[in-house]
C-alpha positions, 0 to 999 in steps of 0.5 A, spaced: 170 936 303 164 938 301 160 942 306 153 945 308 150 949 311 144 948 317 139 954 315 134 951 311 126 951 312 126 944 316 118 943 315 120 942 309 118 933 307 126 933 303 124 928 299 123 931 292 131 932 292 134 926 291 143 927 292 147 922 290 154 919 294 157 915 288 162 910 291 169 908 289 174 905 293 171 908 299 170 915 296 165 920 295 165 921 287 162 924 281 164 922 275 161 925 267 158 922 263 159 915 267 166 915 265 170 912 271 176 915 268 174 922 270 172 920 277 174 926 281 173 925 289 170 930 292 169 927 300 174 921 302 168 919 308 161 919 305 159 918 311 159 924 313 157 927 307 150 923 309 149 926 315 150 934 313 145 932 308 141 929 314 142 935 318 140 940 312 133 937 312 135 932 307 130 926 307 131 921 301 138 918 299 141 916 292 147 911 293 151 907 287 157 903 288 161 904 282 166 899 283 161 895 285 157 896 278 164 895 275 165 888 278 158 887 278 158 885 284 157 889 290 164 891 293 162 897 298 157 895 302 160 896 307 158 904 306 151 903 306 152 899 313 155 906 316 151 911 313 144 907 315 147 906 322 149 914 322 142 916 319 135 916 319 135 917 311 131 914 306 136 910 302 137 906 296 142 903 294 145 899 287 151 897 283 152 890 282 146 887 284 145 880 281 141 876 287 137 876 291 141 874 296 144 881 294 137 884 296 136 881 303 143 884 304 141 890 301 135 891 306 137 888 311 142 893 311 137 899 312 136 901 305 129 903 304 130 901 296 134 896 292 136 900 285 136 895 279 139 897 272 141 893 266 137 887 270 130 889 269 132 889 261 137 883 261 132 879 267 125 881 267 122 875 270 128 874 275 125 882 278 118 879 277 119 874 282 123 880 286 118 885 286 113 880 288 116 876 293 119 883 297 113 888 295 114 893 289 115 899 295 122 896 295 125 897 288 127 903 284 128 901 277 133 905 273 133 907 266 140 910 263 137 913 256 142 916 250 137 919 244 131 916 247 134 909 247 136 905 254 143 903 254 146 898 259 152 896 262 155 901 263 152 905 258 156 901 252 151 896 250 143 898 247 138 895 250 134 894 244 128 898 246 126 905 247 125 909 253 117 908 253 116 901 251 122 900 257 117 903 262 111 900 259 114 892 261 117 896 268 110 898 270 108 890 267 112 888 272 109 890 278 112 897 279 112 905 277 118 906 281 122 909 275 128 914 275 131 915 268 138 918 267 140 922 260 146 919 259 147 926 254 146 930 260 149 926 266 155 930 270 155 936 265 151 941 268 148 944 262 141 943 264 136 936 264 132 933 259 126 937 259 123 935 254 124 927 254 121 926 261 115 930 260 114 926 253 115 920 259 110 922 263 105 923 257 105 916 255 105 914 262 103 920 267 102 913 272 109 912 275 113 917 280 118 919 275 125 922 278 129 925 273 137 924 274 142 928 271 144 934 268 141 940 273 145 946 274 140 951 277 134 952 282 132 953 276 131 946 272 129 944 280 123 948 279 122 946 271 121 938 273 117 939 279 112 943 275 112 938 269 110 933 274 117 929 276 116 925 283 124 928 284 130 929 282 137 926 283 143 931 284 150 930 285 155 935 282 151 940 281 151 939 288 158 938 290 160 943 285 156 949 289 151 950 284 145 950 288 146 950 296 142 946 300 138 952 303 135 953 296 133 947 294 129 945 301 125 950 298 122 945 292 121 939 297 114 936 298 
């Protein structure tokens, strides 16, 4: 099981860094470029996990139930439950959101946000109508892009659109709540794609843009909070002992 240390500046807000628990059976996991075939299990109690990243100083959390994703049903909630009962992190959570039945659940449970994926290409007006009726503070909408183009289920099938009319119709719908995910960098620690999320940013410098996948050092965290990121979500930079906790800390905002 991944550990870590206590010695961080606690003054720090810890909501810059974003890390990820990626669920499977239960497990904490990482995969590589979203391919479930190279899962490799780096905590058998997630919640655990949760909480030494609380005790670090850590503020906000990133939650995907892969098998839930899969299956397009949600399949390990009951993981959210534990983790938002054990701490007191800001948590969003998504993998097999259809309804908005699935929402309430979601919230109800103790997650802060609700993330959307492939739905907000597939059923704009359905997340309209949940973006209204819940409040936009309550949904983190997900791009996951190859070459500039957003990819959907489970990143085999092309949208139809690029990342920048993608935002522009996420923004329409009521919520600059938006992390994209290069799908060309995710879970190989060779450094984010700099240039794309500054090219997002400069055509639509109004949304709170977290950058996902890729970082590998203090470094890249640095590099995205100086072109303008909100935040960043980390996960195998993490587990993989990278970066450290105490070193991250110090990019929080």
């Amino acid at each position: 099981m991944a550990t870590f240390s206590n010695n961080a500046v606690q003054e720090t807000s810890g909501n810059f860094i974003i890390p990820a628990i990626d669920i499977m059976a239960g497990k904490c996991v990482r995969l590589t470029k979203g391919d479930y075939a190279t899962s490799k299990v780096y905590s058998d109690d997630p919640v655990q996990m949760a909480k030494n990243f609380e005790q670090a100083g850590i503020k906000r959390l990133h939650i995907v139930d892969l098998d839930g994703a899969k299956k397009g049903q949600i399949t390990n909630f009951d993981v959210l439950e534990k983790i938002a009962s054990a701490t007191s992190l800001k948590i969003d959570f998504g993998g097999g959101v259809k309804k908005i039945a699935d929402v309430k659940q979601i919230l109800d449970a103790g997650a802060s946000m609700v993330t959307i994926g492939s739905l907000a290409v597939k059923e704009p007006l359905l997340i309209e109508e949940w973006l209204m009726e819940f409040g936009a503070d309550k949904f983190f909408i997900g791009a996951d892009v190859f070459e500039e183009r957003v990819k959907i289920s489970g990143w085999l099938e092309d949208a139809g659109e690029n990342i920048y009319d993608f935002i522009g119709k996420v923004i329409s719908l009521g919520t600059t709540n938006i992390f994209c995910t290069d799908i060309a960098k995710d879970g190989l620690l060779q450094g984010p794609s700099l240039d794309l999320y500054t090219a997002i940013l400069q055509q639509h410098p109004e949304i709170k843009l977290v950058a996902s996948g890729g970082v590998s050092s203090l470094k890249d965290i640095t590099d995205l909070k100086d072109i303008g990121c909100s935040g960043v979500i980390i996960g195998k930079a993490l587990y993989e002992g990278n970066v450290s906790i105490d070193d991250l800390l110090i990019f929080n905002s």
